[in-house]
TORKOL-4160 file (C-alpha; in steps of 0.2 Angstrom, whole numbers, padded with zeros to 4 digits, m for minus):
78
<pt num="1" X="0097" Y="0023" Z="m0017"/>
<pt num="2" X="0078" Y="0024" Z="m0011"/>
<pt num="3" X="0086" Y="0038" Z="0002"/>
<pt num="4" X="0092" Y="0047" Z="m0012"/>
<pt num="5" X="0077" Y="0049" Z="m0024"/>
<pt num="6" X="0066" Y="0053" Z="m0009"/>
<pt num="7" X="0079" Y="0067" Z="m0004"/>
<pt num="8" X="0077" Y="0072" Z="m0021"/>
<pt num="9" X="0059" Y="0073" Z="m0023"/>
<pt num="10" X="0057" Y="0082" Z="m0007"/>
<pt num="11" X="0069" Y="0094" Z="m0012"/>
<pt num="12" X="0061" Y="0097" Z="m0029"/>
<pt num="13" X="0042" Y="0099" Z="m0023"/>
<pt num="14" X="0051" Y="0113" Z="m0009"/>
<pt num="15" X="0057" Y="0120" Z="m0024"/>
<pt num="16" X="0043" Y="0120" Z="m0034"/>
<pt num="17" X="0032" Y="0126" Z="m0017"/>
<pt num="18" X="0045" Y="0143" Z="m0017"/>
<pt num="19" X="0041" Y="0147" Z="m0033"/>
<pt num="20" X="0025" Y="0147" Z="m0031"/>
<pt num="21" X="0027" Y="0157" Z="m0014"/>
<pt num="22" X="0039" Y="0170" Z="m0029"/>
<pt num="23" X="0024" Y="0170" Z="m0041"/>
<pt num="24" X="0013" Y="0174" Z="m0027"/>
<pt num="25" X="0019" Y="0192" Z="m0023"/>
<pt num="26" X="0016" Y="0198" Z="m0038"/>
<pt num="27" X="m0003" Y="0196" Z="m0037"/>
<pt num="28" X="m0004" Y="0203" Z="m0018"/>
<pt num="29" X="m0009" Y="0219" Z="m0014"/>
<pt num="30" X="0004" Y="0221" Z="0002"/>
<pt num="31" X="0016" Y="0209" Z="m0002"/>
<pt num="32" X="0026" Y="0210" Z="0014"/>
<pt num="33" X="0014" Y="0207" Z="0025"/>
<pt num="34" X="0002" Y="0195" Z="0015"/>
<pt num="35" X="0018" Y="0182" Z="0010"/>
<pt num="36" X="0021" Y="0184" Z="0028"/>
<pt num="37" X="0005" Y="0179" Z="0036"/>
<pt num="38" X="0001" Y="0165" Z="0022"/>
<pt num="39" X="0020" Y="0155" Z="0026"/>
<pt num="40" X="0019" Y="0158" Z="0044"/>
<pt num="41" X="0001" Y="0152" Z="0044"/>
<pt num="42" X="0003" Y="0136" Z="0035"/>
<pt num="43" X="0017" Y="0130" Z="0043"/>
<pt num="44" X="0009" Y="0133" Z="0060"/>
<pt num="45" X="m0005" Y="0122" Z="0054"/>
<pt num="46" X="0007" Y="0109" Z="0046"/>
<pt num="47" X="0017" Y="0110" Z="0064"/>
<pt num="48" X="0000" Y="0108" Z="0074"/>
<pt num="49" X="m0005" Y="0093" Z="0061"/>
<pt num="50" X="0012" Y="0084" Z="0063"/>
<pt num="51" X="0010" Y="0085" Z="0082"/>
<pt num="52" X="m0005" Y="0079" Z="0082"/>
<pt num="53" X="m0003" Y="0065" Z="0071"/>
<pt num="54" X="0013" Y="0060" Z="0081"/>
<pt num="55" X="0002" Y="0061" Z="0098"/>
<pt num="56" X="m0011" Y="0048" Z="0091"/>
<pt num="57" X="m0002" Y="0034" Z="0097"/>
<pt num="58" X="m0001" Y="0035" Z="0112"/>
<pt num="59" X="m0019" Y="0043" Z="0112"/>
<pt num="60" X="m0024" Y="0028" Z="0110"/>
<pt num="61" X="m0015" Y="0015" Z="0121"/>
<pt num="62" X="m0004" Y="0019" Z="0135"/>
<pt num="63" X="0014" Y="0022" Z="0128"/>
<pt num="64" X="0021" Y="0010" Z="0144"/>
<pt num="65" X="0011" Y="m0005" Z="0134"/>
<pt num="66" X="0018" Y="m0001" Z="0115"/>
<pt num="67" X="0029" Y="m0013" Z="0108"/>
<pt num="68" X="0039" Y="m0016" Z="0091"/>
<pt num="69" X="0025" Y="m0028" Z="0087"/>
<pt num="70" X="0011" Y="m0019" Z="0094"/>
<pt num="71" X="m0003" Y="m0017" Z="0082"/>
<pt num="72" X="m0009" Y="0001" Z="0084"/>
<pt num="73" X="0007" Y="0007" Z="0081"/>
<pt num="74" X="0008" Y="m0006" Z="0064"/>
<pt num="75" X="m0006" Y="0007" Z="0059"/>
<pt num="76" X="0005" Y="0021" Z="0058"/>
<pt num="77" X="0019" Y="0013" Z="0049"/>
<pt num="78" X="0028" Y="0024" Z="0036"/>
């Protein structure tokens, strides 16, 4: 069931982030390339966040000495 709201929730805040992308356009001056820029632009920074944040770990201890029960990776638990 906890699967289920949170599929749910993500869908409806995807949602709710189109239509602001659809309310957008009307207030640009070159739609087309402005829309454009701003989606391909943030998802590049989200992409470059993400991969950054899945790195970390083994940043900061070698991956060959990570367990279940290691402590830095406890840290990042979701």
């Amino acid at each position: 069931m906890k699967g289920i709201f949170q599929a749910a929730a993500i869908v409806y805040f995807a949602y709710g982030g189109f239509d602001n992308i659809a309310t957008m356009v009307e207030e640009t001056r070159n739609p087309s390339r402005d829309i454009l820029l701003g989606v391909l632009g943030s998802m590049s920074i989200v992409t470059i966040i993400y991969c950054l944040m899945a790195l970390s770990p083994s940043m900061i201890q070698n991956y060959k000495e990570m367990t279940q029960t290691c402590l830095t990776l406890l840290h990042f638990r979701v």
